[in-house]
C-alpha positions as a printed NumPy array, in Angstrom:
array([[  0.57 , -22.787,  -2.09 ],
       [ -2.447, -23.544,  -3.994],
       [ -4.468, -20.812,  -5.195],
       [ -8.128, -20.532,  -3.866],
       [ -9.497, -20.333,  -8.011],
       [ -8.619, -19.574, -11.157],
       [ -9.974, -16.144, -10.953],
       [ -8.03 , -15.213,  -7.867],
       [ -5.167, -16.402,  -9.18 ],
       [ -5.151, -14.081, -12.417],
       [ -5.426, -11.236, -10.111],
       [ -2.573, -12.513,  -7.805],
       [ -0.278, -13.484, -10.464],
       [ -0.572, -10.477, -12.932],
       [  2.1  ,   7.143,  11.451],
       [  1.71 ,   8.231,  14.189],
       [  2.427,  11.657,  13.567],
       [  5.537,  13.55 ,  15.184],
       [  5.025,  17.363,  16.223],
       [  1.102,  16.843,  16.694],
       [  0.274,  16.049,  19.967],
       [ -3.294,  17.318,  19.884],
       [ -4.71 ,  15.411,  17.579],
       [ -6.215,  12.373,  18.852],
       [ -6.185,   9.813,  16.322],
       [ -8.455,   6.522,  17.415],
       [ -7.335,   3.475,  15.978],
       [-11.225,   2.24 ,  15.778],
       [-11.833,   5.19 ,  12.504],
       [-15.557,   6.455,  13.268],
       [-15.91 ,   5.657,   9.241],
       [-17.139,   2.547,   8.909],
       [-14.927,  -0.348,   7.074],
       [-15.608,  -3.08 ,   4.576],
       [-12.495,  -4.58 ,   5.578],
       [ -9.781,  -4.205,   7.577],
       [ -6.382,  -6.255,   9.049],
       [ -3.38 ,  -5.821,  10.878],
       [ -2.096,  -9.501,  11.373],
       [ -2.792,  -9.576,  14.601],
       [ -5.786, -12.465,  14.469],
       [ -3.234, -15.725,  14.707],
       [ -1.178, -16.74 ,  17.231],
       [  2.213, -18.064,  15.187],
       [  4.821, -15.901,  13.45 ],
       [  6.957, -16.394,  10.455],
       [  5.668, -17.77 ,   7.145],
       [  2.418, -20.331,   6.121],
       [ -0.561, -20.322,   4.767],
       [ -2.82 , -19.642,   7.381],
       [ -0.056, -16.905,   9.331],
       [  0.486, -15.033,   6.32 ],
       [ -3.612, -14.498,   5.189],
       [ -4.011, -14.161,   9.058],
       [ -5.961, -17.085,   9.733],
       [ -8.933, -16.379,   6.477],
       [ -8.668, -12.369,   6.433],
       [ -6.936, -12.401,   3.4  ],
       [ -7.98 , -14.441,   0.337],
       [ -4.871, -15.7  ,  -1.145],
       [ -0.904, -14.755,  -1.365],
       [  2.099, -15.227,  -3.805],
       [  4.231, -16.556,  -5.106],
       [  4.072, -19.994,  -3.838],
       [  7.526, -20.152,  -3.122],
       [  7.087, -17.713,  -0.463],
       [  7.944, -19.533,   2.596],
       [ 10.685, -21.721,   0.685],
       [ 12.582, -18.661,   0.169],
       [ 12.199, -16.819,   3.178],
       [ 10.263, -13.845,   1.192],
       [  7.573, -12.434,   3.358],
       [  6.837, -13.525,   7.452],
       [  4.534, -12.201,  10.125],
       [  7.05 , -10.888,  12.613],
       [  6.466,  -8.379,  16.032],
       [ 10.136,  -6.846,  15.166],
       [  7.991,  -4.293,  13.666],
       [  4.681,  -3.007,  14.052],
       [  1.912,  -0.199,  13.643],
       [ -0.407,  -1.001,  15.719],
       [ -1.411,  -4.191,  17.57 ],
       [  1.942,  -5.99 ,  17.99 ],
       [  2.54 ,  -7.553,  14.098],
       [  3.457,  -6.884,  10.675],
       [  4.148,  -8.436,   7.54 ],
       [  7.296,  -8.232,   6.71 ],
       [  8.269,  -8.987,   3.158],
       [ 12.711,  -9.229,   2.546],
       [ 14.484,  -8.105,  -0.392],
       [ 17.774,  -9.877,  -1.304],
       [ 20.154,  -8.822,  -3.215],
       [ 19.361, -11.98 ,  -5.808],
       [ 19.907,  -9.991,  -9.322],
       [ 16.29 , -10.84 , -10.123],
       [ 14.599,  -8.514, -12.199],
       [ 11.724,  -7.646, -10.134],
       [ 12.903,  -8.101,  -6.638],
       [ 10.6  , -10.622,  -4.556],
       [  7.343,  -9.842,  -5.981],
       [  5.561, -10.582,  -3.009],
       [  1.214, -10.01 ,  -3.134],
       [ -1.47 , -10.213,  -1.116],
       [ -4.995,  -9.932,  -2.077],
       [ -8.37 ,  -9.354,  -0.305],
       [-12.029,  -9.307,  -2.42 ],
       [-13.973,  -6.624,  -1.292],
       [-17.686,  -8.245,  -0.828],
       [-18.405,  -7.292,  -4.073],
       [-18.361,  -4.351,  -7.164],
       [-18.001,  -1.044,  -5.535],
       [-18.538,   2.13 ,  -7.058],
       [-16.233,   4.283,  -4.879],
       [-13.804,   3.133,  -2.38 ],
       [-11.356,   4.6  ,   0.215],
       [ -8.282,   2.513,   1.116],
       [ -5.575,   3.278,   4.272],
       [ -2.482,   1.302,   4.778],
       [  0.765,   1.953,   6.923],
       [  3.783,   0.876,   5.068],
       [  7.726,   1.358,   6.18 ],
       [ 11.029,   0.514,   4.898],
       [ 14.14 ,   0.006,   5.797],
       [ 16.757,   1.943,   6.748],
       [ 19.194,   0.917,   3.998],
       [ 16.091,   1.194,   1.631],
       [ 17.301,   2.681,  -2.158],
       [ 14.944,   3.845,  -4.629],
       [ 16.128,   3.298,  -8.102],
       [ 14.29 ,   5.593, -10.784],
       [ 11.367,   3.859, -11.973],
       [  8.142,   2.336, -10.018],
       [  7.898,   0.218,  -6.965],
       [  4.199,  -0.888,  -6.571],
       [  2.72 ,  -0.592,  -3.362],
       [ -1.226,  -1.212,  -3.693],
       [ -3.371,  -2.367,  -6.644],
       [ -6.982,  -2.4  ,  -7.289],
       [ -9.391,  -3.288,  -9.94 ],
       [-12.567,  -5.002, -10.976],
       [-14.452,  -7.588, -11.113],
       [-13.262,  -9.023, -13.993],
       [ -9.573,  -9.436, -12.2  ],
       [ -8.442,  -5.827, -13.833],
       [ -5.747,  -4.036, -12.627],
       [ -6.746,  -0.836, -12.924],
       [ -5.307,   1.974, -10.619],
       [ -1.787,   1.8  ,  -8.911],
       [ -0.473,   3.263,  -5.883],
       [  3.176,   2.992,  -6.687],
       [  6.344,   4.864,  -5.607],
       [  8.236,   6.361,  -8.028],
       [ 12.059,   6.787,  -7.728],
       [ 13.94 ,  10.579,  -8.372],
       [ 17.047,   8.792,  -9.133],
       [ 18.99 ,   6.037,  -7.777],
       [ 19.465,   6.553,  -3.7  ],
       [ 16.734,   9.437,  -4.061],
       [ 13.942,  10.051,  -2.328],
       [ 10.841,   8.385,  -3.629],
       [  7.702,  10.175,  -4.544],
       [  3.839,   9.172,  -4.245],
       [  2.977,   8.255,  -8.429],
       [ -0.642,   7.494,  -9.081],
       [ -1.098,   5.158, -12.353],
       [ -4.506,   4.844, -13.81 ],
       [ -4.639,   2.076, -16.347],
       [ -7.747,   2.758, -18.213],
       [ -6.606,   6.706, -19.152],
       [ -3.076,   5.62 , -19.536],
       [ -1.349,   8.227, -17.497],
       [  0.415,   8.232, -14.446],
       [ -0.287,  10.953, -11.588],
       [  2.308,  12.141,  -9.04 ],
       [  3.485,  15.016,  -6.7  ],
       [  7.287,  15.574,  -6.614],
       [  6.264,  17.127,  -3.046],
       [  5.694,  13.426,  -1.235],
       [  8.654,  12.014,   0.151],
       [  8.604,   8.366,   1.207],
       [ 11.295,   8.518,   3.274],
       [ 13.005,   5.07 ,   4.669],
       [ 13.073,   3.976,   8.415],
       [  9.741,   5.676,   9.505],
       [  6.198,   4.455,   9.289],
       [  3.971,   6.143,   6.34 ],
       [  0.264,   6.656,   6.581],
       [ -0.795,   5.918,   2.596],
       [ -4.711,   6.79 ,   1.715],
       [ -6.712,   6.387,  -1.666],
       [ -9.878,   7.218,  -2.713],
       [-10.951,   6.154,  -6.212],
       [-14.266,   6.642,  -7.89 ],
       [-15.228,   4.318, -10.646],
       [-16.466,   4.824, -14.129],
       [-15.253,   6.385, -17.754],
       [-16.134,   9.594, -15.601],
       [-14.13 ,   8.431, -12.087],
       [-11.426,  10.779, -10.018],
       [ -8.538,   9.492,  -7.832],
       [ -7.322,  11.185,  -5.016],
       [ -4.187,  10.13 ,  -2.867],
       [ -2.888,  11.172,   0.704],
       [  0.787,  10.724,   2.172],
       [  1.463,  10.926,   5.941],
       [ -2.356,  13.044,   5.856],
       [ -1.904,  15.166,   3.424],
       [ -3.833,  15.567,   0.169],
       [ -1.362,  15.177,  -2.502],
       [ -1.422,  17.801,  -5.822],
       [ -1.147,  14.681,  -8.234],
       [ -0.474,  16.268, -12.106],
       [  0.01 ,  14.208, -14.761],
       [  3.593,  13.035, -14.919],
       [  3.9  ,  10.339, -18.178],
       [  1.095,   9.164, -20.592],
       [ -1.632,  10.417, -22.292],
       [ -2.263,  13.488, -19.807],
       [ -5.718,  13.164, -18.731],
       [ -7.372,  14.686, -15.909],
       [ -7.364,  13.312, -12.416],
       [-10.917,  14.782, -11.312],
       [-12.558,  13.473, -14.499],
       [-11.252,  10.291, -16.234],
       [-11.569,   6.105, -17.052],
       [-10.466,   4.299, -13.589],
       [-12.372,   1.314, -14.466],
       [-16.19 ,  -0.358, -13.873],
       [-15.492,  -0.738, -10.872],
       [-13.227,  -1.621,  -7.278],
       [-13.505,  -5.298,  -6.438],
       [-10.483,  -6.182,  -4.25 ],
       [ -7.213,  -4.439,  -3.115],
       [ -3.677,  -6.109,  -3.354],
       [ -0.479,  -5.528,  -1.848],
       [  1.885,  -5.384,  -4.103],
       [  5.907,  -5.597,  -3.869],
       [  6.91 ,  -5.288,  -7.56 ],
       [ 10.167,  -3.345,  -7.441],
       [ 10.918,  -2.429, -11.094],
       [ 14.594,  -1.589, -11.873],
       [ 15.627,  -4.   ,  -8.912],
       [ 18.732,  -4.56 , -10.637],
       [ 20.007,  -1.377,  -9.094],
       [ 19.655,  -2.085,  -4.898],
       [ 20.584,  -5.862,  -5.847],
       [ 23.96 ,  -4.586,  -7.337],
       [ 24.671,  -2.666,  -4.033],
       [ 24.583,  -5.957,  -2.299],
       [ 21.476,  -4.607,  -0.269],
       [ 19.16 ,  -7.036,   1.679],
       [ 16.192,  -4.392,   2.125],
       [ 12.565,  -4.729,   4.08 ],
       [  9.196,  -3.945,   3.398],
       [  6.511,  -3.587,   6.554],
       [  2.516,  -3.394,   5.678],
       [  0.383,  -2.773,   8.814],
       [ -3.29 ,  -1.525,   9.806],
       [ -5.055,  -1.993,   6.353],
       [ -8.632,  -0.899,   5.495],
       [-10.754,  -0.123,   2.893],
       [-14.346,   1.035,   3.482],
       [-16.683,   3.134,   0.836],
       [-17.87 ,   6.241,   2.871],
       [-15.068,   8.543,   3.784],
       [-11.064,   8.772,   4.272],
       [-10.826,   6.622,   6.861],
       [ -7.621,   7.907,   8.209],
       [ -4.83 ,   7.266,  10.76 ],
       [ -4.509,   6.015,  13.6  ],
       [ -2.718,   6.536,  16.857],
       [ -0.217,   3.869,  16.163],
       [  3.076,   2.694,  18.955],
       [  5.466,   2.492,  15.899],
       [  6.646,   5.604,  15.307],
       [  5.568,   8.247,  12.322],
       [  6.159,   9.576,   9.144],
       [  6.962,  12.982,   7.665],
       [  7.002,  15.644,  10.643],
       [  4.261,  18.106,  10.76 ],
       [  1.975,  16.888,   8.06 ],
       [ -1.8  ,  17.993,   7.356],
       [ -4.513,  16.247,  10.023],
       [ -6.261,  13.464,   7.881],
       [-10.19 ,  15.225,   7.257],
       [-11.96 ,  12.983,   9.769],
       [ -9.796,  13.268,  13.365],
       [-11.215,  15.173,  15.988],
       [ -8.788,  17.815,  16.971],
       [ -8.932,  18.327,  21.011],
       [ -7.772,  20.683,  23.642],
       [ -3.988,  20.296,  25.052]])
């Protein structure tokens, strides 16, 4: 696949809830968007160009040997909402890194402050090995990769954990709390405000994590460098320590579904047909809770 421009390419290269049945989650969030995708705009499944960035929703995917290798397809075997997903496969290939499968998405422009949703689910067989698996990146305009929204391992065939790295303070947030359990869909929220005096703050599933400072240089999460700004958002599938599922002769999947970003609230969840995450969890801040 050729990349759209230089640029783009230096960025690219570098649930439903269960046990809460009266909260009435609209997929259309009352909060506006600046963007938002499910793969549900073409027509054709499987792997190309156009299927993949869903006709021009997203601006560019890689690597280019996507397709060739049968490493990430549009497929209604799973699904959020609407009735696609990407999928992206993990074989057991000894490579260092797994597939590391992206897809990017510019966000009109620098933002100061930006809230990001996403439903993500893997597969039953799914093993965390003890390090990071990135999920979602952002940065600025100047192709940055600034904050990371990663999953952090507790040990191989553990449960993995919600880890918040910030680039620009060096220090990595997370909450041994958050489970990101396999087999079940998981509602994934960010909020990041920019500037050598930003914040982060991350939700699992609807609840508002308690990230601490985990590794690094220990700064604060309320007060701290997160960058000049938010420019685009990127899927990422960068599975460090792969060597660990690709010795178990695993062929694991990723699922990314119902994706927006928008710069003036949590946008939260949505109703969903797929199924949900973590039982009983905390209603995201902007549902309307209604009688039974």
């Amino acid at each position: 696949m050729i990349l759209k421009n230089l640029r783009r390419a230096a960025i690219v290269l570098g649930v439903g809830f269960l046990g809460l049945t009266n909260i009435n989650l609209d997929a259309q969030s009352s909060v506006p968007v600046i963007f938002q995708n499910g793969w549900d705009s073409q027509s054709a499944l499987g792997c190309g160009l156009s299927i993949l960035l869903d006709g021009s929703a997203w601006d560019d995917y890689g690597p280019s040997s996507t397709c060739t290798n049968n490493v990430a397809a549009v497929t209604t075997a799973e699904k959020h909402d609407g009735t696609r997903s990407l999928q992206v496969n993990f074989y057991p290939d000894g490579t260092q890194n797994g597939p590391d499968f992206r897809i990017i998405q510019s966000l009109g422009g620098s933002q100061s402050q930006i809230y990001a949703r996403w439903y993500v689910k893997y597969s039953n067989n799914w093993r965390w090995a003890s390090s990071d698996h990135k999920v979602a990146i952002f940065g600025d305009s100047s192709s940055s990769q600034d904050v990371y929204f990663n999953v952090r391992g507790n040990g191989n065939g553990g449960q993995g954990r919600v880890a918040i790295h910030v680039i620009p303070s060096d220090t990595v947030f997370s909450d041994p709390t958050s489970n990101m359990s396999p087999g079940v869909w998981h509602l994934c929220e960010i909020r990041i405000v920019s500037g050598s005096n930003g914040r982060v703050e991350a939700k699992l599933d609807g609840r508002l994590l308690n990230l601490t400072a985990e590794a690094g240089r220990g700064a604060s999460i309320t007060n701290l460098n997160t960058g000049s700004n938010v420019s685009y958002i990127k899927l990422d599938t960068t599975y460090n320590a792969y060597s660990y599922p690709s010795s178990l002769g695993l062929t694991m999947q990723t699922w990314f579904d119902t994706v927006a970003v928008g710069t003036q609230g949590w946008i939260g969840g949505t109703s969903g047909s797929g199924g949900g995450g973590i039982s009983g969890p905390t209603a995201p801040s902007n549902v309307r809770i209604v009688g039974s």
